[in-house]
N, CA and C of each residue as an Amber inpcrd file, in Angstrom:
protein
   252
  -2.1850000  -6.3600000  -2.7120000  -1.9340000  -7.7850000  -2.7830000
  -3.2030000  -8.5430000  -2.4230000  -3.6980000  -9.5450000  -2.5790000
  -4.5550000 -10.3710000  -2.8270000  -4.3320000 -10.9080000  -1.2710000
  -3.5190000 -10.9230000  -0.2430000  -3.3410000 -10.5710000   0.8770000
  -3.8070000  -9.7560000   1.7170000  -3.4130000  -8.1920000   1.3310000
  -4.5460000  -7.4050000   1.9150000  -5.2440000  -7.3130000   1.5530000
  -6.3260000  -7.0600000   0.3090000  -7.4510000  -7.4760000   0.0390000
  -8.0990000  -7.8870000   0.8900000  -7.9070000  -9.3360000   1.1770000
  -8.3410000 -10.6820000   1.9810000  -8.3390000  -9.8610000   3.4980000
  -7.7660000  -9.1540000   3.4020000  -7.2490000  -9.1030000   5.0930000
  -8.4760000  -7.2370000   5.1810000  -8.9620000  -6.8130000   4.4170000
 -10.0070000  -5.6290000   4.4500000 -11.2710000  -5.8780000   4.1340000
 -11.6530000  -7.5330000   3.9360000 -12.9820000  -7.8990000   3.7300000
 -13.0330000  -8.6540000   2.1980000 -12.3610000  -8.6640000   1.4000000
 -11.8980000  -9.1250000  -0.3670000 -11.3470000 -10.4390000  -0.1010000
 -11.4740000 -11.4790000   0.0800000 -10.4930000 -12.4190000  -0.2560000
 -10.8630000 -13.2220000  -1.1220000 -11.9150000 -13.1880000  -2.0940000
 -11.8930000 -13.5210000  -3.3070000 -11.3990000 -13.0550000  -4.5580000
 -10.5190000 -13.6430000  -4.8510000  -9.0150000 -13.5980000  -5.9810000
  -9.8260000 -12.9600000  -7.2660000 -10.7250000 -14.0470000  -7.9210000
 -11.2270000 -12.9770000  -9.2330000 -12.2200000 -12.0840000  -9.0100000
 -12.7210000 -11.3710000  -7.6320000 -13.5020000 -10.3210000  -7.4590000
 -12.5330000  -9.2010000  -6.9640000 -11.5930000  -9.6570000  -6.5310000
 -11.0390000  -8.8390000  -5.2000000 -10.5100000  -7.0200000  -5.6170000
 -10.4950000  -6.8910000  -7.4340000 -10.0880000  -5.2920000  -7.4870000
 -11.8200000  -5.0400000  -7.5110000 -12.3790000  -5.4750000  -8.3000000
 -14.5880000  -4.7490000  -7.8440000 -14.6690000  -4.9370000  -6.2740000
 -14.0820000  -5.5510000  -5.4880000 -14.7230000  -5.7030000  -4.2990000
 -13.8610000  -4.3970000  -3.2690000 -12.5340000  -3.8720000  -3.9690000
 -11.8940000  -3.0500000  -3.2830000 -12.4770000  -1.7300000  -3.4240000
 -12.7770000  -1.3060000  -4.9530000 -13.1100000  -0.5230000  -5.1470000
 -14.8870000   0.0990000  -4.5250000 -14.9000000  -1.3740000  -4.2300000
 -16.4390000  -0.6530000  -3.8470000 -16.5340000  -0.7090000  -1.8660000
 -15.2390000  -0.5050000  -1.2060000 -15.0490000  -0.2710000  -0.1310000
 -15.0710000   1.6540000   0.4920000 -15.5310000   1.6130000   1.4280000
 -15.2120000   2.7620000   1.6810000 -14.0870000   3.2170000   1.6100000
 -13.3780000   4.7510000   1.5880000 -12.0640000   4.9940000   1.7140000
 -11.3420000   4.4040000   2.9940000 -11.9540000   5.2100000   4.4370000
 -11.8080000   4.4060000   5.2540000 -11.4970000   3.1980000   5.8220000
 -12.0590000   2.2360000   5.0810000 -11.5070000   0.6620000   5.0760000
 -10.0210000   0.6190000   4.4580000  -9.3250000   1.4500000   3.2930000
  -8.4660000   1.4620000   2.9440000  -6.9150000   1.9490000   3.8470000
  -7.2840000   2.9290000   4.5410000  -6.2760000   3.7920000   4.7730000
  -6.0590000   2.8910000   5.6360000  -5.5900000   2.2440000   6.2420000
  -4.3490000   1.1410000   7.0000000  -3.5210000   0.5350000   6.1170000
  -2.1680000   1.5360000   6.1360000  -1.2680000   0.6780000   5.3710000
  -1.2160000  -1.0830000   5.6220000  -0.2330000  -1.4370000   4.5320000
  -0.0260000  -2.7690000   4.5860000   1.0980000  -3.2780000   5.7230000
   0.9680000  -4.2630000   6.3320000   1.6520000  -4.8140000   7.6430000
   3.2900000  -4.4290000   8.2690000   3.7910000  -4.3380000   6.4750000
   5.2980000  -3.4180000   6.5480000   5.4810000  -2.7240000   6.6490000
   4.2910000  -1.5660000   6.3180000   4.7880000  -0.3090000   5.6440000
   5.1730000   0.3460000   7.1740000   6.3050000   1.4400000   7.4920000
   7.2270000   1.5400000   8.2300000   7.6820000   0.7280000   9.4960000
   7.6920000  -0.4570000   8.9780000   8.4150000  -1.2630000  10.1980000
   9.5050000  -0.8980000  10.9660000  10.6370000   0.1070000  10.2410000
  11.5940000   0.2200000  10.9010000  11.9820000   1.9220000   9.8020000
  12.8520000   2.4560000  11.1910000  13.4470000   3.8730000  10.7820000
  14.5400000   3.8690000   9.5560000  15.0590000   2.7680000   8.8680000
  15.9310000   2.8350000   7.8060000  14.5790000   3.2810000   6.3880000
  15.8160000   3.2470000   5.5120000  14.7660000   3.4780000   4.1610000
  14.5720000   2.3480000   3.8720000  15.0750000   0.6950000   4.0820000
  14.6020000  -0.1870000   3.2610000  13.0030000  -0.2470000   4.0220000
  12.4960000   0.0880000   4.6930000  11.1110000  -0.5610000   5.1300000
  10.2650000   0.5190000   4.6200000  10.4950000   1.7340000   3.5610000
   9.1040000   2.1180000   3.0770000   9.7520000   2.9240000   1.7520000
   9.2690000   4.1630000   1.0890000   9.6150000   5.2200000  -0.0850000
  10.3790000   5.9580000   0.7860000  10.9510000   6.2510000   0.1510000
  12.2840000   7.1910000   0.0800000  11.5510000   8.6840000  -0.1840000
  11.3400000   9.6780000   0.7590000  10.5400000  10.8270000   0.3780000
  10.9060000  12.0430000   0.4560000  10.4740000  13.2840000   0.4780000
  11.6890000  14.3670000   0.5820000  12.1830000  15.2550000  -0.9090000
  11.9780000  14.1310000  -2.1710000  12.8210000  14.4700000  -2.8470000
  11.8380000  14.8840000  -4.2930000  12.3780000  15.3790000  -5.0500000
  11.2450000  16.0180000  -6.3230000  10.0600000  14.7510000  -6.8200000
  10.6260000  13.9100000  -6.3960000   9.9310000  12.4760000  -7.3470000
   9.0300000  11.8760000  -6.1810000   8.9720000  12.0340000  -5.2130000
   8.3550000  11.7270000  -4.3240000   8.5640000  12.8490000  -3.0820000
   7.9080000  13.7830000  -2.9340000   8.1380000  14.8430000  -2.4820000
   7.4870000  14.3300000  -0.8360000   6.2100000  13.8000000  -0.9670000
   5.9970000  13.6940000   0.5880000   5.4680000  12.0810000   0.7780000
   5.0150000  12.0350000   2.0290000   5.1160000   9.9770000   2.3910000
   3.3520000  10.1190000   1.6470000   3.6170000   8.8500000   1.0740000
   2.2180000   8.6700000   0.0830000   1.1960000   8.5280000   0.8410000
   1.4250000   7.9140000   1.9970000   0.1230000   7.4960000   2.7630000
  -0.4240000   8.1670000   3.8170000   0.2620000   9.3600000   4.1110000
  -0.0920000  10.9290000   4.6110000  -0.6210000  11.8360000   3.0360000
  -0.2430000  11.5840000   2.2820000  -0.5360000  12.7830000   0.9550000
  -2.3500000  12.3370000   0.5730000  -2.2080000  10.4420000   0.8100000
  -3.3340000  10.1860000   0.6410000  -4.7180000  10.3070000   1.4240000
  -4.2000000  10.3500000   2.6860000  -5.2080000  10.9860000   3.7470000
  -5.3430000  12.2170000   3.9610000  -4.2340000  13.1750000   3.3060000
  -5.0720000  14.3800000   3.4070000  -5.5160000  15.1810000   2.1190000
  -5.9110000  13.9820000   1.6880000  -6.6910000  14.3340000  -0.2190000
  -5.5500000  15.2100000  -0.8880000  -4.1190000  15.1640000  -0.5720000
  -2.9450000  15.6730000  -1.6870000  -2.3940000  14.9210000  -2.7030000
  -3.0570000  13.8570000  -2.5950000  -2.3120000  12.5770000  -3.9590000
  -3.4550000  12.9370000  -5.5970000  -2.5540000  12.4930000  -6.5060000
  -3.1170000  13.0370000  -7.3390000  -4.6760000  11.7930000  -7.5630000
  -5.5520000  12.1730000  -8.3030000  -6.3970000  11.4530000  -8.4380000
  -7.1040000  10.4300000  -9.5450000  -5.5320000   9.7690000  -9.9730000
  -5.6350000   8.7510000 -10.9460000  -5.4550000   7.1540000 -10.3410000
  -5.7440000   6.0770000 -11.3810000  -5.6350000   4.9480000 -10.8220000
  -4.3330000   4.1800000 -10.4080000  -4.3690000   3.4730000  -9.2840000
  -3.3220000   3.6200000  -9.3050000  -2.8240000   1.8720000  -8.0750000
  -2.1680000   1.0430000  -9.0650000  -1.9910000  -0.0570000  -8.1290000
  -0.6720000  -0.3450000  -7.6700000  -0.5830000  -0.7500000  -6.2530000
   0.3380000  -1.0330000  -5.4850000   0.3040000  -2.3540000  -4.9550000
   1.5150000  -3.4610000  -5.1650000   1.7940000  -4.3220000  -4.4790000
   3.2440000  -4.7820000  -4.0640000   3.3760000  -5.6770000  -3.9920000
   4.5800000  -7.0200000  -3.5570000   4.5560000  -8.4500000  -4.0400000
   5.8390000  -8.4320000  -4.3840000   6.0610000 -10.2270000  -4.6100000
   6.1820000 -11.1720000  -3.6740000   5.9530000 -12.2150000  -4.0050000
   5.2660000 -13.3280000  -3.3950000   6.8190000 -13.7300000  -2.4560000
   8.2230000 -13.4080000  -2.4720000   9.2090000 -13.3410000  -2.3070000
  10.1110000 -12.0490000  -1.8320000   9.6040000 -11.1070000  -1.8700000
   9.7060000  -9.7590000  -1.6740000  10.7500000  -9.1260000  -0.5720000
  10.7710000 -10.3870000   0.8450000  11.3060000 -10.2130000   2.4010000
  12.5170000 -11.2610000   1.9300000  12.5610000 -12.2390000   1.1340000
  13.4650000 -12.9650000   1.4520000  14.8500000 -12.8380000   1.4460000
  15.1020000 -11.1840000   0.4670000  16.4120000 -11.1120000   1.0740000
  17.0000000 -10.6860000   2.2590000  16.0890000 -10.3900000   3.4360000
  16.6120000 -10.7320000   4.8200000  16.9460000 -11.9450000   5.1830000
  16.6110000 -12.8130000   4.6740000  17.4180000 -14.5280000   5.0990000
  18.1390000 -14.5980000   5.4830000  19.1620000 -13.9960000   4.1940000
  20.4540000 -14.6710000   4.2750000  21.0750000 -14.3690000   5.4450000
């Protein structure tokens, strides 16, 4: 998200995928602010299972993710169905 981006040194909107990519890995690996907030499944992937066999952001730190491109975000609305 154009959020974290901003928040790893990127917060310029039309640079911000050249400016990610040219970060160290290191700068990357801190998930994003949610990612396991809480022990239910709504706060991260669902893992365990053929389609997602292990947690992505352990597979990715220990060089087991595969090595294609690959983007991840959230909508600008994403939390709000905790509101209600």
């Amino acid at each position: 998200s154009i959020g974290y981006a901003a928040g790893v040194g990127c917060p310029d909107q039309a640079a911000a995928a050249e400016c990610l990519r040219a970060l160290p890995v290191n700068e990357l690996r801190t998930p994003v602010w949610f990612y396991g907030i809480g022990d239910d499944k709504l706060s991260g992937p669902v893992t365990g299972t053929a389609t997602l066999p292990a947690d992505p952001v352990t597979a990715f730190g220990e060089g087991k993710a595969a090595r294609v491109p690959v983007m991840i975000g959230t909508t600008h609305d994403e939390w709000t169905l905790f509101v209600a």
